[in-house]
VEXVOFI-321012 format. One line per field, with one value per residue: residue number from 1; residue in one letter; x, y, z of N, C-alpha, C in turn. Coordinates in steps of 0.1 Angstrom, whole numbers, plus 2048, in hexadecimal, padded with zeros to 3 digits. Layout:
N
resi <- [NUM:...]
resn <- [A:...]
n_X <- [X:...]
n_Y <- [Y:...]
n_Z <- [Z:...]
ca_X <- [X:...]
ca_Y <- [Y:...]
ca_Z <- [Z:...]
c_X <- [X:...]
c_Y <- [Y:...]
c_Z <- [Z:...]
END
This chain:
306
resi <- [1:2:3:4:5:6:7:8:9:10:11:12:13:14:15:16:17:18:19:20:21:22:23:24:25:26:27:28:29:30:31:32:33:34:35:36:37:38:39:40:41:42:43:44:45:46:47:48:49:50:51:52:53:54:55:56:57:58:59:60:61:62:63:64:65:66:67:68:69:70:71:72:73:74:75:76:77:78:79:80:81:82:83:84:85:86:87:88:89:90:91:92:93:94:95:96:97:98:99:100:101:102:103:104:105:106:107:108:109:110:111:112:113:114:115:116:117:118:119:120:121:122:123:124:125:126:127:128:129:130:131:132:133:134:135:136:137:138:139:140:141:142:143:144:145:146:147:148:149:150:151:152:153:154:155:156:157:158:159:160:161:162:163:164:165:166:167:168:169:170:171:172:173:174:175:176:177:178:179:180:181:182:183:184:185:186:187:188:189:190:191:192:193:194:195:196:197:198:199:200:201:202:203:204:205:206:207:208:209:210:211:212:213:214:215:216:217:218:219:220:221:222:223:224:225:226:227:228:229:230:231:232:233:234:235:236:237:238:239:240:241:242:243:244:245:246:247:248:249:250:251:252:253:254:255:256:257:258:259:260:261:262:263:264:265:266:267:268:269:270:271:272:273:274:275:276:277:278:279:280:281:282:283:284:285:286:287:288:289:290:291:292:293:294:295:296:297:298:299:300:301:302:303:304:305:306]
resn <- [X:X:X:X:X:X:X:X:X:X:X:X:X:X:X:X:X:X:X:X:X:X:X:X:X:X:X:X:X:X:X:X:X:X:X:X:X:X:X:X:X:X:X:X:X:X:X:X:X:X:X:X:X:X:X:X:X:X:X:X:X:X:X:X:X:X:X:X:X:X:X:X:X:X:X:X:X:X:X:X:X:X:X:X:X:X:X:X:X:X:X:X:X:X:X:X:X:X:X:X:X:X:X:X:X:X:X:X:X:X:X:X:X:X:X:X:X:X:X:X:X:X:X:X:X:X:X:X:X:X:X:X:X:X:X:X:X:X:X:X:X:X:X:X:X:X:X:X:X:X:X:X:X:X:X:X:X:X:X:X:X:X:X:X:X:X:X:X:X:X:X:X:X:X:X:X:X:X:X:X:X:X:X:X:X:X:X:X:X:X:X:X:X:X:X:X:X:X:X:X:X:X:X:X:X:X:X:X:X:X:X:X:X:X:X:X:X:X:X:X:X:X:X:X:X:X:X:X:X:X:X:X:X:X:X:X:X:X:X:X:X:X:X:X:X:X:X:X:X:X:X:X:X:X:X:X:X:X:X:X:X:X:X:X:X:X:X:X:X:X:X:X:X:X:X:X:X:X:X:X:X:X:X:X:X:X:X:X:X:X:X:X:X:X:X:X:X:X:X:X:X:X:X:X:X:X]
n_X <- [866:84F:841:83C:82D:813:807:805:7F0:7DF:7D7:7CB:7AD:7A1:7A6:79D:781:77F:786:779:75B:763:760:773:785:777:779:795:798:78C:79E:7A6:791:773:75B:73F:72C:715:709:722:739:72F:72C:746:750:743:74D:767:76A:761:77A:787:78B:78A:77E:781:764:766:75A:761:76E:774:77D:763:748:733:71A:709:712:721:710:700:714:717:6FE:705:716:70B:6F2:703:710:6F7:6F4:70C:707:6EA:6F1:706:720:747:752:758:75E:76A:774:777:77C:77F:769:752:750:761:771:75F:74E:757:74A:72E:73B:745:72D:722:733:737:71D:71C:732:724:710:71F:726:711:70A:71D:730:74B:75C:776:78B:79A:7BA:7C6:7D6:7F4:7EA:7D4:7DA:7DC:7C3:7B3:7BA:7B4:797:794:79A:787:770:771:776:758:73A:733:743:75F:773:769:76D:78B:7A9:7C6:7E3:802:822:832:835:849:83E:833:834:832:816:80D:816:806:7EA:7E9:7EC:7D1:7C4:7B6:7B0:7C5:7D0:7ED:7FE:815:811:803:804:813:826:83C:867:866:852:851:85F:874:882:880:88A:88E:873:867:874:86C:851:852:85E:845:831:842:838:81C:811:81C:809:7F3:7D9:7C2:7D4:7D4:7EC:7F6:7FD:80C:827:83F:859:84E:839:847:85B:845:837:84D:856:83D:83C:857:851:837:81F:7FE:7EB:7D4:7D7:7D5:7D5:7DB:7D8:7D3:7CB:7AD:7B3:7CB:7EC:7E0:7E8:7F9:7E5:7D6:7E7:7F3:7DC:7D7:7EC:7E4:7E0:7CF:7BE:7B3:79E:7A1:787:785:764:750:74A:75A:777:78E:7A4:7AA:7B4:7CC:7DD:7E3:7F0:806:813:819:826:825:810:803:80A:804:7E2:7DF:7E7:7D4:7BD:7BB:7BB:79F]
n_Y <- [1F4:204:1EF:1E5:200:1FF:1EA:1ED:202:1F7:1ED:1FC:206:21D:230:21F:223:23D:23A:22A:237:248:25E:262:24D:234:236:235:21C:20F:207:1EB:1E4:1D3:1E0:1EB:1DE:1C0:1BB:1CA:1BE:1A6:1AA:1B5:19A:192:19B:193:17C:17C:181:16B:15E:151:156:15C:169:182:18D:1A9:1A8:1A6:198:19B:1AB:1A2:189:188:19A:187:176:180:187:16D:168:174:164:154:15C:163:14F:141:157:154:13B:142:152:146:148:143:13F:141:144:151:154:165:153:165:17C:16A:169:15B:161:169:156:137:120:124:132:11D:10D:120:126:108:108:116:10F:0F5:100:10C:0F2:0DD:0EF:0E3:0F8:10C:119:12B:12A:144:14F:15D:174:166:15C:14E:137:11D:117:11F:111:0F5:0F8:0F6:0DD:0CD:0D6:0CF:0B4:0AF:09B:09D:0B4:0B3:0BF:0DA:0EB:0FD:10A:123:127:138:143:14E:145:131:116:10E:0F9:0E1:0E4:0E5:0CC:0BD:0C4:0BD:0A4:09C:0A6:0BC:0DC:0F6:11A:128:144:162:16B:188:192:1A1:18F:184:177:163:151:158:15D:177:181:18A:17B:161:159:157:145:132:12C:125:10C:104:105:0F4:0DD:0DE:0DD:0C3:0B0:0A9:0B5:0CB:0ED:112:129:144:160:17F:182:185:173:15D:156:14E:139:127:123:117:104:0F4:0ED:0DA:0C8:0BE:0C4:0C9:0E6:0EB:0DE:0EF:110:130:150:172:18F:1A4:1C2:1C5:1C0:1B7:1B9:1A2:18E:18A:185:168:15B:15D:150:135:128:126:140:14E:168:17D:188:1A4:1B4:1CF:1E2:1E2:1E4:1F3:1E3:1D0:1DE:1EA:1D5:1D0:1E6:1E5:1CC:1D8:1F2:209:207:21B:234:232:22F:249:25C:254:25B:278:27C:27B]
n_Z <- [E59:E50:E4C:E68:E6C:E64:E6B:E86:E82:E78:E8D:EA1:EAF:EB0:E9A:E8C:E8E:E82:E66:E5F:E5D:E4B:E30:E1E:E27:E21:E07:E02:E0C:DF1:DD9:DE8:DED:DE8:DEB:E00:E03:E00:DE0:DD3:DDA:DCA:DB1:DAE:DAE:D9A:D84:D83:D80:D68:D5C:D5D:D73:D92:DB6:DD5:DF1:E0B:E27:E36:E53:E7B:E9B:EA9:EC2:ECB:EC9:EBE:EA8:E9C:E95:E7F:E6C:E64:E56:E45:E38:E2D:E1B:E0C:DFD:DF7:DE0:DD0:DC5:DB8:DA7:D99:D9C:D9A:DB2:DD5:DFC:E18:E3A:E5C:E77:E93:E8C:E8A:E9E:EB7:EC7:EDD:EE1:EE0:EDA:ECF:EC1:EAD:EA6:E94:E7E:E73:E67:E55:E42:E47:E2E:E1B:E13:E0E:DF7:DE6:DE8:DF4:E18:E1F:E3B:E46:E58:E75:E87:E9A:EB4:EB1:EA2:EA7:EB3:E9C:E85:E94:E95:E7D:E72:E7F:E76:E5A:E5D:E66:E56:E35:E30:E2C:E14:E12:E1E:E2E:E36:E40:E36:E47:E3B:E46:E62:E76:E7F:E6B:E54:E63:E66:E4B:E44:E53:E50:E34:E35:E3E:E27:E23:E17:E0B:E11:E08:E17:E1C:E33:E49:E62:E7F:E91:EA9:EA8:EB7:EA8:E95:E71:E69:E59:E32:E20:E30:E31:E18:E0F:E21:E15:DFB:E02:E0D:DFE:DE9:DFB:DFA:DDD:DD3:DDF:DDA:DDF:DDA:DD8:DE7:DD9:DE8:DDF:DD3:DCF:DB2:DB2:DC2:DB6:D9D:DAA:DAC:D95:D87:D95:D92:D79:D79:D86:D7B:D7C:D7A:D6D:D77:D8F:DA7:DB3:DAD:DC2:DC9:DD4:DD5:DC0:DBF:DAE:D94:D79:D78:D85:D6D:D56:D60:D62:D42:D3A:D43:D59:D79:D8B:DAC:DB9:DD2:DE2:DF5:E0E:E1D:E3B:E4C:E45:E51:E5D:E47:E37:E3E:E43:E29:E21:E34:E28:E0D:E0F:DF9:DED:DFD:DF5:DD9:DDF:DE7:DD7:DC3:DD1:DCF:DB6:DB1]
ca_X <- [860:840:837:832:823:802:804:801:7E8:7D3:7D3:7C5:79D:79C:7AD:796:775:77C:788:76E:750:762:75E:780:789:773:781:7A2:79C:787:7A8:7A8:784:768:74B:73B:71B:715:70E:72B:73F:728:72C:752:750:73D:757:776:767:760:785:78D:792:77F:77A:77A:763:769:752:76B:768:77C:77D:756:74A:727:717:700:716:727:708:6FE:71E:718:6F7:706:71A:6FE:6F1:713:712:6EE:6F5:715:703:6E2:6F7:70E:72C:751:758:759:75A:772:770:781:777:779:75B:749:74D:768:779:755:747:75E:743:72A:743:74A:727:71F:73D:733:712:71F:738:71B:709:726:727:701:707:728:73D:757:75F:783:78E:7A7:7BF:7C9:7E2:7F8:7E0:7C9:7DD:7D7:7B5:7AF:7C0:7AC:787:791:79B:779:767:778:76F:74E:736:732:74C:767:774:761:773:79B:7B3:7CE:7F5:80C:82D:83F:831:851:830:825:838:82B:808:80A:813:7FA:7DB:7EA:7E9:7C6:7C2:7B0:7B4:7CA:7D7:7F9:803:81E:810:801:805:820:82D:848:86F:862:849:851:86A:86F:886:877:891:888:85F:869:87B:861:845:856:85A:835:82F:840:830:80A:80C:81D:800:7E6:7CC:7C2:7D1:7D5:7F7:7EE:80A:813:83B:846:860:845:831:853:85D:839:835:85A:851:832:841:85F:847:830:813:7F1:7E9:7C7:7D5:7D4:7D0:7E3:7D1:7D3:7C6:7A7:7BA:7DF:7F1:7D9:7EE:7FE:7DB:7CF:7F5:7F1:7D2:7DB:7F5:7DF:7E0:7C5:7BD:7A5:7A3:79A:782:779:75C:74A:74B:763:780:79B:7B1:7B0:7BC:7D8:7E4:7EC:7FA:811:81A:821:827:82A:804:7FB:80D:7F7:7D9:7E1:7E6:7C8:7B4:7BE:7B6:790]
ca_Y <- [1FF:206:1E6:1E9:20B:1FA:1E1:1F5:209:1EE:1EB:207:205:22C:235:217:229:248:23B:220:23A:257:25C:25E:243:22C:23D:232:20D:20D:1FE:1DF:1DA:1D4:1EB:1EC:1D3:1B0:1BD:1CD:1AD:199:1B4:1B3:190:18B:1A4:18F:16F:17F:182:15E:15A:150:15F:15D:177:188:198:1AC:1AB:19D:19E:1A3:1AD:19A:17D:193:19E:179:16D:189:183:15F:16C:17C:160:149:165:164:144:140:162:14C:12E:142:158:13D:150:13C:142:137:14C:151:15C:163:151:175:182:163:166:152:16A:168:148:12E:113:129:136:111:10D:12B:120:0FE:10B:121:106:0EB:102:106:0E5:0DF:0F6:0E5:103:10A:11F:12C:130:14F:14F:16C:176:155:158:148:12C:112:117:121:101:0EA:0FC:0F0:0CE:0CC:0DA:0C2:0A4:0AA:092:0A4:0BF:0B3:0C6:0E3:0F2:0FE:10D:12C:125:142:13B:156:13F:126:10D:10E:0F2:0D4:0E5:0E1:0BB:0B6:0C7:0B8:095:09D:0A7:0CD:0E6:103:125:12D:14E:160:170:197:199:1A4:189:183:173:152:14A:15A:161:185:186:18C:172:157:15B:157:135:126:12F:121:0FC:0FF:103:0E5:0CE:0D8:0D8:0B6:0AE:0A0:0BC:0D9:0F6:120:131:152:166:18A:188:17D:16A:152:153:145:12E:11F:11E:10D:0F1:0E9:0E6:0CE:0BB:0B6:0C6:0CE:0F1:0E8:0D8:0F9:11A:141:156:17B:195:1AE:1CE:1C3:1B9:1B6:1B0:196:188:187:17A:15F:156:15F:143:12B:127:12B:149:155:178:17D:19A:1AD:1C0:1D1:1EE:1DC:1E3:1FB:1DB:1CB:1E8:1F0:1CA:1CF:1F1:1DF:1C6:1DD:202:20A:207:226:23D:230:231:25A:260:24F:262:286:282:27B]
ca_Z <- [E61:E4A:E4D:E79:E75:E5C:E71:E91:E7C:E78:E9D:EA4:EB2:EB3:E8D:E83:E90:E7E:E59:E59:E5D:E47:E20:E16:E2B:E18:DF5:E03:E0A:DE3:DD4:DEB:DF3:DDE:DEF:E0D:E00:DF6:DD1:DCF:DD9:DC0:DA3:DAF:DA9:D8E:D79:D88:D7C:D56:D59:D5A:D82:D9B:DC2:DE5:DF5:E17:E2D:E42:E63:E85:EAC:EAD:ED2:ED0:EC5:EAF:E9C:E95:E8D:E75:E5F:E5F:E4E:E39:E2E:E2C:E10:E01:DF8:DED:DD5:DCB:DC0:DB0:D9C:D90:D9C:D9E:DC7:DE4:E07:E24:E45:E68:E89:E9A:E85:E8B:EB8:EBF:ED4:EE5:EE5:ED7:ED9:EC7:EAE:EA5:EA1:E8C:E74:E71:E62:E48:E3A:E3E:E26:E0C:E10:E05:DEA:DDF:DE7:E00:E1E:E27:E47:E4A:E5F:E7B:E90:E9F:EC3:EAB:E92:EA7:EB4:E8C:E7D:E98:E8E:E6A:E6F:E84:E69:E52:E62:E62:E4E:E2A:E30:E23:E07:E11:E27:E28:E39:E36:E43:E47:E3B:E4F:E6D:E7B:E80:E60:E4D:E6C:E64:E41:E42:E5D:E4A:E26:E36:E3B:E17:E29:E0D:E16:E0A:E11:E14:E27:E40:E4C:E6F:E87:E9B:EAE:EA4:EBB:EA3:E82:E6C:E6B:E49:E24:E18:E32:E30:E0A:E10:E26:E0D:DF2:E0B:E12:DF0:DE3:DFA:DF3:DCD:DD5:DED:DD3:DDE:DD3:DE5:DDA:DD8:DE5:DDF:DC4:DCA:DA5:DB7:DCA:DAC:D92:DAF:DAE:D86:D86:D9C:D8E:D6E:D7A:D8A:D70:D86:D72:D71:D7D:D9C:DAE:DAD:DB2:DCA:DCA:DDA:DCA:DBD:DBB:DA2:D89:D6C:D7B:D81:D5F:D53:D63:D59:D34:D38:D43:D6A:D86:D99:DB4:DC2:DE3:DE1:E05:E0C:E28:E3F:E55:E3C:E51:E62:E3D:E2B:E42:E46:E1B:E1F:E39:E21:E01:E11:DEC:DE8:E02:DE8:DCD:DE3:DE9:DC6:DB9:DD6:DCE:DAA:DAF]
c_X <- [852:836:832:82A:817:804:7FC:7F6:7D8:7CD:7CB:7B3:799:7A0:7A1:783:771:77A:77C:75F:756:760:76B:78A:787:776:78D:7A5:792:78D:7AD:799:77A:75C:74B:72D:71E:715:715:734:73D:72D:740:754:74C:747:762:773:767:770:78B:78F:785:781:778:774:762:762:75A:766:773:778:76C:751:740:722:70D:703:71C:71B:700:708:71B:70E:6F9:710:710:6F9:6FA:710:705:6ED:701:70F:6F3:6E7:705:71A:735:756:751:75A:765:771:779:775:776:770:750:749:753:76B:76A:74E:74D:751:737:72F:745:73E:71F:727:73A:726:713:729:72E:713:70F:726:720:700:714:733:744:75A:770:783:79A:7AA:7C3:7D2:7E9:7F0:7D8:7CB:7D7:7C7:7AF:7AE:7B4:79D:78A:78E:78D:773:768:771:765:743:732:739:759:76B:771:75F:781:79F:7BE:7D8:7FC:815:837:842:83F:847:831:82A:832:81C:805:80A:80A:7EA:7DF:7E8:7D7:7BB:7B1:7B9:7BD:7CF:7E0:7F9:80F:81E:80F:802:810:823:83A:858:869:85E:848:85D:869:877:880:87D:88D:87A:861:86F:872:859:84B:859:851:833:830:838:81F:80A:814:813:7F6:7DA:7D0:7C4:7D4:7E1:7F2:7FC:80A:81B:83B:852:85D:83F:83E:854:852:834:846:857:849:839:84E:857:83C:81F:806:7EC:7DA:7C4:7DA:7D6:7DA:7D9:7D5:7C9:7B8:7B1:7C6:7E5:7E7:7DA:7F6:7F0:7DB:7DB:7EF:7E3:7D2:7E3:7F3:7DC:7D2:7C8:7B2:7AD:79A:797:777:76E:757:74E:753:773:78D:7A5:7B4:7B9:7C8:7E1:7E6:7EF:806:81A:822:821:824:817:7FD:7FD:800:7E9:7D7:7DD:7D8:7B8:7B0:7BA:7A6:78D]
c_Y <- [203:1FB:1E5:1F2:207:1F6:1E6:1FC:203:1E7:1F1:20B:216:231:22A:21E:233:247:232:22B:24A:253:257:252:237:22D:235:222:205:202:1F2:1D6:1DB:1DC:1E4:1E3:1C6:1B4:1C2:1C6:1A7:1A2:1B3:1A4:186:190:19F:17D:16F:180:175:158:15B:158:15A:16A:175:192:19E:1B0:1A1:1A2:1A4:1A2:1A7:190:183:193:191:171:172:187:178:161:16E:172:152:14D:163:15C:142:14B:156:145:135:14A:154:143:146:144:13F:148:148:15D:15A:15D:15B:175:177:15F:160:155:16C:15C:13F:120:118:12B:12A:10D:115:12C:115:101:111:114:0F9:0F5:105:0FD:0E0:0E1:0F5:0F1:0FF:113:121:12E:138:14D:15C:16A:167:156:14C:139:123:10D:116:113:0F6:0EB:0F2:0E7:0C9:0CC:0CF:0B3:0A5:0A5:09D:0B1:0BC:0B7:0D4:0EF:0F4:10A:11C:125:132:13E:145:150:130:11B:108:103:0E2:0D8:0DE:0D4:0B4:0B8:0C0:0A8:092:09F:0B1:0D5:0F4:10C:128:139:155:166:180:19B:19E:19C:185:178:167:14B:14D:15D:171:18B:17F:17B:161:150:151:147:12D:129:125:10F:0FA:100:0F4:0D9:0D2:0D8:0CA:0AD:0A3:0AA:0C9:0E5:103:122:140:158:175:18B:181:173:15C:14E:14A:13A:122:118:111:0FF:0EB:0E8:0DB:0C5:0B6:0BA:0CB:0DF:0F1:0E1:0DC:10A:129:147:164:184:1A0:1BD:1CE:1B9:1B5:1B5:1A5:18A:183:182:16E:155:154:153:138:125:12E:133:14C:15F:179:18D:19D:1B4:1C4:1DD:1ED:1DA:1EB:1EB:1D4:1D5:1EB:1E6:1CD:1DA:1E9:1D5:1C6:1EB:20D:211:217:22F:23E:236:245:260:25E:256:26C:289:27D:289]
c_Z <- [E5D:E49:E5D:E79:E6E:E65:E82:E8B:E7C:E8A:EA6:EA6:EAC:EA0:E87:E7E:E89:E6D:E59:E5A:E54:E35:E1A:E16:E22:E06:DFA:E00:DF8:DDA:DD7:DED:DEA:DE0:DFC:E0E:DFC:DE5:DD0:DCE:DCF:DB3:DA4:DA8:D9F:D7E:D7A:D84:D6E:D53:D59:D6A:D8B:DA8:DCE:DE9:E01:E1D:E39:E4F:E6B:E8F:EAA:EC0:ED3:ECA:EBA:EA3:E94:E90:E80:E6A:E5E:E56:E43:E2F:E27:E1B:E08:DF9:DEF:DE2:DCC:DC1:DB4:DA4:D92:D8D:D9C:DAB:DCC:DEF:E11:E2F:E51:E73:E8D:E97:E84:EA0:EBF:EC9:EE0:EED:EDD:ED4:ECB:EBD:EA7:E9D:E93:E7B:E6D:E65:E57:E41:E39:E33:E1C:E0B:E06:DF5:DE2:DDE:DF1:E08:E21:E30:E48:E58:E63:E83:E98:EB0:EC1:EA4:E9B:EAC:EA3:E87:E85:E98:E82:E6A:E77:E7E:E60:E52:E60:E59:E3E:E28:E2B:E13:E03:E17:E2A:E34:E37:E44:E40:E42:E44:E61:E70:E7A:E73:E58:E53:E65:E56:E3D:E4B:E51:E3B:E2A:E3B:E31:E19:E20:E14:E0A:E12:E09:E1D:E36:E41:E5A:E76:E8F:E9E:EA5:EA9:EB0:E91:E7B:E68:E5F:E3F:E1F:E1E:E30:E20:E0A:E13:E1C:E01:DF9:E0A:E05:DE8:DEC:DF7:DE4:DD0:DDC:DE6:DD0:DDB:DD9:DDD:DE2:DDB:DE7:DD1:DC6:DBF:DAB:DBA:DBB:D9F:D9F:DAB:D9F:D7F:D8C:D95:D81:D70:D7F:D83:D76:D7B:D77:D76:D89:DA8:DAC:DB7:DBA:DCA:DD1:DD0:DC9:DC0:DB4:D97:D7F:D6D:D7A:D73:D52:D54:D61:D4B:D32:D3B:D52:D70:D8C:DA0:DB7:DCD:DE4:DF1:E04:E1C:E2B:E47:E4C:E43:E56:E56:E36:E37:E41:E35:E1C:E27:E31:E14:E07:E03:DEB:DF0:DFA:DDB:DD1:DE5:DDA:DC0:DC4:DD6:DBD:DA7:DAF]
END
């Protein structure tokens, strides 16, 4: 139930308008997003790297209505990247098609993409491509393997699979026979029984399938997951299988679980944190209240005693 009403929450054009331009609003989303600037991002990331772990960063944003604006975030990840590389950060960068014009100009948005992962490329880094709502998987998925292909991109560019997605198991052996980096996770959106599994226990099954075959895969893909459940299944395998803790990596979110983070690090394992930022932060912060309800409570508490 509290997970449709975020979800619907995050749907919401009009509720978005108001918290993204109020104060408290932005107090609220503090505990998932890193600021509202590039140095706050970088200073996020440079304090999440002294911790032993490295980073994806996220310039939040989706569904943009003009070409303007999709070419202004690509800007900005252009910047990203060269801050990345002169400040000798560990991360990399991911982004949605939406916020780069798909929903506008698919030809342009391909172009505008292309540009920003040739320039991790360049600079030895790597672009993610996040995944959004299932309208998008397979338009999403066939951007990548485009990307992919192209001459010096390989390696440099990746993928996310849902696992709550019915799809997602063909996907994974399609893009793993491609040896296309990917992050599985289990999925934030609301879609239908057709296309997804809509219990905790199945989601939790498939994830744990998609799992064994990419650390079986060869390449390097991230575990993005904070259930302890996903997280033991994943340290169990790789130890029967003999898997190198350096032949992939845990994924978490910025501002959850955080002693889980730094566990797992402590014990010797790979993590990135996928740290948001921007002014475009209400459909992110609601899509993780939908998926821990738990966390709005927190968020209250920890607002009232400023």
């Amino acid at each position: 139930m509290f997970r449709a009403f975020f979800i619907a929450l995050s749907e919401s054009r009009t509720l978005r308008a108001v918290a993204e331009k109020s104060a408290i609003g932005r107090r609220m989303s503090g505990r998932f997003v890193a600021g509202m600037t590039v140095e706050e991002a970088l200073a996020a990331t440079a304090a999440t790297n002294a911790k032993g772990m490295s980073v994806s960063i996220d310039n939040l944003g989706e569904n943009v209505t003009n070409l303007d604006e999709a070419r202004e975030s690509a800007q900005l990840y252009h910047e990203l990247i060269d801050a990345i590389i002169a400040r000798k950060l560990n991360a990399n960068v991911s982004l949605k098609l939406t916020h780069m014009g798909l929903d506008i100009d698919e030809a342009v948005s391909r172009t505008i993409v292309s540009e920003v992962v040739a320039h991790a490329a360049k600079n030895d880094n790597f672009a993610r491509i996040d995944m959004e709502g299932s309208p998008y998987t397979q338009k999403t998925l066939d951007i990548v393997r485009e990307l992919h292909a192209q001459p010096g991109h390989a390696g440099h560019v990746g993928a996310v699979i849902q696992a709550y997605l019915h799809r997602s198991e063909r996907d994974v052996r399609e893009l793993c026979a491609e040896k296309i980096r990917i992050r599985l996770c289990k999925g934030a959106y609301k879609e239908p029984a057709e296309i997804a599994f809509q219990a905790k226990e199945d989601v939790d099954a498939n994830f744990v399938t998609l799992m064994k075959i990419l650390l079986k895969s060869g390449t390097y893909h991230g575990i993005a997951t904070h259930d302890p459940k996903m997280i033991e299944a994943t340290l169990a395998f790789a130890r029967a299988e003999q898997i190198r803790n350096d032949a992939f990596e845990f994924q978490m979110l910025y501002g959850v679980r955080r002693d889980l983070q730094e566990q797992l690090v402590r014990d010797g394992w790979r993590m990135r944190v996928y740290i948001p930022f921007g002014t475009e932060w209400y459909p992110y912060l609601m899509r993780r209240l939908a998926e821990r309800p738990a966390n709005a409570i927190f968020i209250l508490k920890n607002l009232f005693r400023r």
